[in-house]
C-alpha positions as CSV (number, residue, x, y, z in Angstrom):
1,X,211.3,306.9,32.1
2,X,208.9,305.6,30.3
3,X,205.4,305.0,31.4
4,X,202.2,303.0,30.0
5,X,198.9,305.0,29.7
6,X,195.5,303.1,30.7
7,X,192.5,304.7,29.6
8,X,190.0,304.2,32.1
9,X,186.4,305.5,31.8
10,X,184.6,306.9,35.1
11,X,181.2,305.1,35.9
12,X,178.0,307.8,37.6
13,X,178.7,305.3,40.3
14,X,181.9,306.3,40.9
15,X,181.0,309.6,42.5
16,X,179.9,310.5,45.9
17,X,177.2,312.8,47.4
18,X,180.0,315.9,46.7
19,X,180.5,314.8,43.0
20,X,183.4,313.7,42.8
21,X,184.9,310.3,42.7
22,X,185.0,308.6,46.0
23,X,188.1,307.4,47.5
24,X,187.3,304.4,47.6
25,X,186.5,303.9,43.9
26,X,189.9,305.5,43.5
27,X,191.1,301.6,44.4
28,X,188.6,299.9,42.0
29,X,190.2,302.4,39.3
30,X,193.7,301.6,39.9
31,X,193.0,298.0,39.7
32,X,191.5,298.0,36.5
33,X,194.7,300.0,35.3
34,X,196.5,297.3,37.1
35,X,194.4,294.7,35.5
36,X,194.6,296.0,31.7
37,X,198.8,296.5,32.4
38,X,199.7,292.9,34.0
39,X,197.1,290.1,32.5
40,X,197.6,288.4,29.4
41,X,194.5,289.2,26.8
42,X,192.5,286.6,25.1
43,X,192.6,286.3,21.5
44,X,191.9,289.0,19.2
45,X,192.2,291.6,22.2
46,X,194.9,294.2,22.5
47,X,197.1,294.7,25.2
48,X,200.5,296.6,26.5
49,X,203.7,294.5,26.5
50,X,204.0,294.3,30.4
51,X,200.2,292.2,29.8
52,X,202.4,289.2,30.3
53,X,201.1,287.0,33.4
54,X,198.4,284.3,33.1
55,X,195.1,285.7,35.0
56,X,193.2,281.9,34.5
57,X,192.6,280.0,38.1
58,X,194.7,277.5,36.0
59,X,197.7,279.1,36.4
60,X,198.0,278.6,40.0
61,X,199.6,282.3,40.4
62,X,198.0,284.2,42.8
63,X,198.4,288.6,42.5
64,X,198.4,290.0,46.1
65,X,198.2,293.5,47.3
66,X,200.5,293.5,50.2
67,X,200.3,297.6,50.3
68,X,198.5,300.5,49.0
69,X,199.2,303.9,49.3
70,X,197.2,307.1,47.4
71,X,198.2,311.2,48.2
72,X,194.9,313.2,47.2
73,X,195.9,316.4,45.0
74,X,192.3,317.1,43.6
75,X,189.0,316.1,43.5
76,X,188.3,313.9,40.3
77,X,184.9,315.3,38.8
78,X,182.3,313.2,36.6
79,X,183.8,313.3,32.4
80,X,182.8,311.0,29.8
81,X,186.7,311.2,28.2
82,X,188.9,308.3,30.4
83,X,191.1,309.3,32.5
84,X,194.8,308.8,31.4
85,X,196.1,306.4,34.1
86,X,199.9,306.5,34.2
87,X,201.3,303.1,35.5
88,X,205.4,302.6,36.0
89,X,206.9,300.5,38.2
90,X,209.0,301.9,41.0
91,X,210.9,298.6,42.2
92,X,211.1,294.8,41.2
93,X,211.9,292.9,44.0
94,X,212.5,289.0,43.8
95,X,208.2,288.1,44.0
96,X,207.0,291.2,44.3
97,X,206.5,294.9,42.3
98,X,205.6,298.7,43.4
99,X,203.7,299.6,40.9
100,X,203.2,303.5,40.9
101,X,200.2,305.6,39.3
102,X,199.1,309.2,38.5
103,X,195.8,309.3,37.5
104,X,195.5,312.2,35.1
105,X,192.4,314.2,33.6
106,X,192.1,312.5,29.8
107,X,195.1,312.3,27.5
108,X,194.0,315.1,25.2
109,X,194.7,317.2,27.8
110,X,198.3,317.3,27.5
111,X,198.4,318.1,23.8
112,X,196.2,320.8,25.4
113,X,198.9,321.7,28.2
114,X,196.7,321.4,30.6
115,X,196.8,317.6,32.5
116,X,195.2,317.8,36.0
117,X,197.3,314.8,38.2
118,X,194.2,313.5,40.5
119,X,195.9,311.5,42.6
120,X,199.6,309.2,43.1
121,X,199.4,306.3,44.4
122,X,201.5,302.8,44.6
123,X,200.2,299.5,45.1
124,X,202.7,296.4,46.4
125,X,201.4,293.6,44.2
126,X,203.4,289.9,45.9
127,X,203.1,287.2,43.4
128,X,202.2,283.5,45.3
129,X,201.6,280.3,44.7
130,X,197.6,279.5,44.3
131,X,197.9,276.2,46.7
132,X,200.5,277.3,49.2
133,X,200.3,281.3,49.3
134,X,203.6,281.3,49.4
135,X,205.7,283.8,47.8
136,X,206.7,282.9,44.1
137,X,209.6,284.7,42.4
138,X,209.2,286.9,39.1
139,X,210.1,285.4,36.6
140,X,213.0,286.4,33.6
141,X,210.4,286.8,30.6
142,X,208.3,289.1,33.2
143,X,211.1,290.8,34.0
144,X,211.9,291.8,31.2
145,X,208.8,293.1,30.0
146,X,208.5,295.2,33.0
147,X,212.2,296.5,33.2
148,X,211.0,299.2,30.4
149,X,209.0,300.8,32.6
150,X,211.2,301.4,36.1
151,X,211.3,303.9,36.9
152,X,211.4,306.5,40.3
153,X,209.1,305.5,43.2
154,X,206.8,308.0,44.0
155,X,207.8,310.4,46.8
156,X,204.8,311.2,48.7
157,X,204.6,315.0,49.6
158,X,202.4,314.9,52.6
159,X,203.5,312.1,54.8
160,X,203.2,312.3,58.0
């Protein structure tokens, strides 16, 4: 399977009175990865293939979390290095996408062998209409610059 790898840098704010990153800047992290991985960039700015939807109010396409889900492993401390932010998609339903995450200490850390995974999460993104809210499907073209990165959904050790 293959996955994309977000680099995304911790902010001082981020962290909570035990310092370590607060869960719920965990969210805010995971949608910048989400961010960087889905919208199209302006020119001259760089981008993953699966950067393929239109993030302008003219588009009239709305990106909805319907779900999120995040299993704890260990406490993310302050680094100036980004964390390596793995993003994969678990399903591709007809308007809507599981998108799954590790977030992982920085990428030289695997070179190193020694990756810490932070945290799993998925989020359910729905795409819908701007006017109506309702449901629109995914289209072919994003299809297919997403079907490169399916993958397993996560499987949640801890649930209840």
């Amino acid at each position: 399977m293959t996955r994309l790898h977000i680099p995304i840098h911790l902010r001082w704010g981020d962290l909570d009175a035990f310092n370590h990153v607060n869960n719920t800047s965990m969210l805010k992290l995971l949608e910048e990865a989400r961010v960087r991985a889905f919208w199209s960039p302006d020119p001259g700015e760089t981008a993953p293939s699966t950067a393929v939807l239109d993030s302008s109010i003219q588009s009239g396409v709305l990106t909805l979390i319907a779900r999120q889900e995040i299993e704890y492993l260990a406490p993310v401390p302050y680094q100036r290095d980004p964390l390596d932010v793995q993003l994969w998609f678990g399903k591709l339903g007809g308007s809507s996408i599981d998108v799954c995450y590790e977030v992982c200490s920085p990428l030289e850390t695997i070179a190193q062998g020694r990756q810490v995974v932070y945290a799993r999460a998925t989020s359910v993104v729905v795409k819908a209409d701007a006017t109506t809210g309702r449901p629109i499907r995914i289209t072919p073209a994003e299809r297919a610059a997403w079907e490169p990165f399916l993958g397993d959904p996560i499987v949640y050790a801890h649930r209840r």
